[in-house]
C-alpha positions in Angstrom: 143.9 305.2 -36.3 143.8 308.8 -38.0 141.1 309.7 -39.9 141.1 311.0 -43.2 139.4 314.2 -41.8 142.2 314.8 -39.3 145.0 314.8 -41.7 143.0 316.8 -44.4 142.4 319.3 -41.5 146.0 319.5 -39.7 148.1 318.7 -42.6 146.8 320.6 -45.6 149.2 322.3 -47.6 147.3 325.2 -49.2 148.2 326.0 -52.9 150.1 329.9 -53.7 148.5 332.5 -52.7 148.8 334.3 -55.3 147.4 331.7 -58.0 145.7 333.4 -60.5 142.2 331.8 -60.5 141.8 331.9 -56.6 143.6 335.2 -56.3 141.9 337.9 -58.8 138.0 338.5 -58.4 135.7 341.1 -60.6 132.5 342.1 -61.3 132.2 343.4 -64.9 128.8 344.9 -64.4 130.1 347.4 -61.6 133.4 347.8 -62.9 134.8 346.5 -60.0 138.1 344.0 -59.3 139.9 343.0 -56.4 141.9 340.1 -54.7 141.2 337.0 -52.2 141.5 339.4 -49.3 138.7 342.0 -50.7 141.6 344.3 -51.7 140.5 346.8 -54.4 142.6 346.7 -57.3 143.0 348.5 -60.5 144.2 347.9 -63.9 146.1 349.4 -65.9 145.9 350.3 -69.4 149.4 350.1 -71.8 148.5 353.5 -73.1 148.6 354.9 -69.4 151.8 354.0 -68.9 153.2 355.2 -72.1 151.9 358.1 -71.7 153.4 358.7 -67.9 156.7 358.0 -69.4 156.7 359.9 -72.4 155.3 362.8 -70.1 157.6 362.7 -67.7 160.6 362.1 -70.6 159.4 365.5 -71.7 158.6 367.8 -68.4 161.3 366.9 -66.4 164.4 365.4 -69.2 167.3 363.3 -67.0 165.5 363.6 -64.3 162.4 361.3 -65.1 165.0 358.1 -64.4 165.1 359.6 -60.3 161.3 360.4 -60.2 160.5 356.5 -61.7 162.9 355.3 -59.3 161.7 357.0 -56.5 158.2 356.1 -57.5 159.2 353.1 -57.8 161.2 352.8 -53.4 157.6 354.1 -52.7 155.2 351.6 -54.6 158.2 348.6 -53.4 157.9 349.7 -49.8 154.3 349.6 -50.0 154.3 345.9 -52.2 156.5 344.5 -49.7 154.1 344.9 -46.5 150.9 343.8 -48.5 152.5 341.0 -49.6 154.2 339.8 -46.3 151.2 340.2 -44.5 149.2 338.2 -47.2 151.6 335.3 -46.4 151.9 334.8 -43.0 147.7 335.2 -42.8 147.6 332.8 -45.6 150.4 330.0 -44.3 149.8 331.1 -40.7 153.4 331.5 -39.2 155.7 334.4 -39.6 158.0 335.4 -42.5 161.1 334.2 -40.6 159.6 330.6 -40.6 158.9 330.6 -44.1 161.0 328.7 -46.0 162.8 330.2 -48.9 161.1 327.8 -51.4 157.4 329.0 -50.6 158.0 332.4 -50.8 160.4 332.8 -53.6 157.6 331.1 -55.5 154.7 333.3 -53.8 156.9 336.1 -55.0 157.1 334.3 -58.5 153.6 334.0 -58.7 152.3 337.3 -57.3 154.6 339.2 -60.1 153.1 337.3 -62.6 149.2 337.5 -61.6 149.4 341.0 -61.2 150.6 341.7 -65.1 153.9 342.4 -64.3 155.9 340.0 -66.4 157.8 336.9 -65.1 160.3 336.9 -62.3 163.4 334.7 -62.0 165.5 335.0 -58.7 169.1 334.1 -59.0 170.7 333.5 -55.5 174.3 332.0 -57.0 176.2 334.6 -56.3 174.2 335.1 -52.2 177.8 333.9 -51.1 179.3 337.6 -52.7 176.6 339.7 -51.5 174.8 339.9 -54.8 171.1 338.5 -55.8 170.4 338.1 -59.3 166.8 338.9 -60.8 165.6 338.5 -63.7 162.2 340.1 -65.6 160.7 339.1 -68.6 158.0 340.5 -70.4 157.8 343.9 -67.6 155.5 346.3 -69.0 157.3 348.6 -66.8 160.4 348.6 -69.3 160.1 351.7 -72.5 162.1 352.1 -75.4 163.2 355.6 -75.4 164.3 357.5 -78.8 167.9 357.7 -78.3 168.6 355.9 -75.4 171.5 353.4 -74.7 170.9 353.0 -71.4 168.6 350.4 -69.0 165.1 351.8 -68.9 163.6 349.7 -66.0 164.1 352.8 -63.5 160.8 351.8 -61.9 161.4 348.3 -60.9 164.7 348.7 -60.0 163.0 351.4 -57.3 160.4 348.1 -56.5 163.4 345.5 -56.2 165.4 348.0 -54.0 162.5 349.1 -51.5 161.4 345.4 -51.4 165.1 343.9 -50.4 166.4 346.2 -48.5 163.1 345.8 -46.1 163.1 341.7 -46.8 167.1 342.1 -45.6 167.2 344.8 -42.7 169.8 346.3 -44.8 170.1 349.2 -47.2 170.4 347.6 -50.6 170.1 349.0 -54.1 169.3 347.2 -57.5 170.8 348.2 -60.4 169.7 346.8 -63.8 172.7 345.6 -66.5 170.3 344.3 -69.4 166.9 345.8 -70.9 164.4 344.4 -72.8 163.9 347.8 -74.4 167.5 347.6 -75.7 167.3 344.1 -77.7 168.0 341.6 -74.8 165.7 338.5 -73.8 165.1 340.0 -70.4 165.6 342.9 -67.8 168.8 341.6 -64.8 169.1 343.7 -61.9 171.9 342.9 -59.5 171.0 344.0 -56.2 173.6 344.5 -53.3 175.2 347.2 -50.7 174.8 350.8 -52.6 178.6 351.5 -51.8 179.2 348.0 -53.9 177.3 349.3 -57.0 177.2 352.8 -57.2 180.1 352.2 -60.2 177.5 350.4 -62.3 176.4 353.6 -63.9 179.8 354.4 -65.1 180.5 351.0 -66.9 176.9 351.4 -68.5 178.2 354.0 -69.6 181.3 352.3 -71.5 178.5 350.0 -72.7 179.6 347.0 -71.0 178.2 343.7 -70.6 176.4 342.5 -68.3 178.9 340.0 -67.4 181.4 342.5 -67.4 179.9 344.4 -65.5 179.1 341.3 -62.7 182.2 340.3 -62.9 184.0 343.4 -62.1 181.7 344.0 -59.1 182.7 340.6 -57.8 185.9 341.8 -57.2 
C-alpha cells in the first residue's frame, strides 16, 4: 500500500511561484524587501517614473520612445533569465518540459506581483506567427501632452527581449492600443520585425487595432 507520506512527498504539486504572499518578503525596520530566493528588490515610487518620462520627453524629444525601448530589450533580457531560472529551480525540470499552462500562468502571476499590471496572453493567432498580449493597469504606460500615439515604448522593449529569447528567434512587439489614449488595455502584437515594421505607419493613419491585425495577417 502507499502511504500518505509517499505521495505527499513524490507527488506534490507546488503552488506558483510567484504567488504573492510566498513570493515578496520585507523588513520594514531595515528598509529592506526581497523575494523567495533572497533576491533584493526595490520599489518604485509613481512619482519616479513620472518623472523619468517627463525628463527624458524633454532632454532628448522623439528620441525618448528608442531610449524606453531600448531600456526596456535590456531590463526584458535580464527578466527573462531570472525568471526561467526561478522555474526550473522551483518545478525541477527544464523550460522545454514545462508545459505551456504552468508557465503562461507563472508569467501571469510574476507580472502581477511585481506591480506591473495584469497580463493576458493571446495565442489565437500562433498559427499566423503572431502572439497577442494584453496589459492592464501597466504603470509603465504615460499620457503625453499631445500625443496620438501608443506610449508603452518600455514594455514593448520587455515583451520583445523576453520572446525573442523564449523563441530562439528575433521577434519584435509592437503595441496597437494604449491605456494612455482612452482604451481598456495596452495589445502588443509580437512577431518577425520584417512582418511589423509597417505598424508604425498605420498608427500613423490612426487605425484600429483590428485594422491594423488584420492587415498584418495578410
Amino acid at each position: 500500500m502507499i502511504s500518505v507520506a509517499e505521495l505527499i512527498k513524490e507527488n506534490r504539486i507546488p503552488a506558483n511561484f510567484f504567488d504573492y504572499n510566498s513570493y515578496l518578503k520585507g523588513d520594514l525596520e531595515i528598509g529592506m524587501l526581497e523575494n523567495r530566493r533572497g533576491d533584493r528588490l526595490i520599489a518604485v515610487p509613481d512619482t519616479l517614473i513620472s518623472s523619468l518620462y517627463a525628463g527624458l520627453a524633454k532632454e532628448t524629444g522623439q528620441a525618448s520612445r528608442l531610449v524606453l525601448f531600448n531600456c526596456g530589450k535590456w531590463w526584458g533580457k535580464n527578466f527573462y533569465t531570472r525568471f526561467t531560472e526561478s522555474l526550473e529551480e522551483y518545478y525541477s525540470q527544464s523550460l522545454a518540459e514545462m508545459d505551456m499552462i504552468t508557465f503562461i500562468q507563472s508569467l501571469k502571476e510574476c507580472w502581477l506581483t511585481h506591480g506591473w499590471g495584469k497580463l493576458e496572453f493571446d495565442p489565437q493567432y500562433q498559427a499566423q506567427g503572431f502572439i497577442l498580449i494584453k496589459t492592464y493597469n501597466s504603470p509603465y504606460v504615460r499620457e503625453i501632452a499631445g500625443n496620438k500615439q501608443p506610449t508603452g515604448y518600455l514594455e514593448a522593449g520587455i515583451l520583445t527581449s523576453f520572446f525573442t529569447r523564449l523563441t530562439g528567434r528575433e521577434l519584435l512587439a509592437v503595441q496597437t492600443t494604449c491605456e494612455s489614449l482612452g482604451s481598456s488595455c495596452n495589445t502588443y502584437i509580437i512577431g518577425l520585425p520584417e512582418r511589423l515594421q509597417i505598424v508604425d505607419s498605420f498608427l500613423a493613419e490612426s487605425l484600429t487595432h483590428e485594422t491594423i491585425l488584420q492587415r498584418v495577417l495578410k
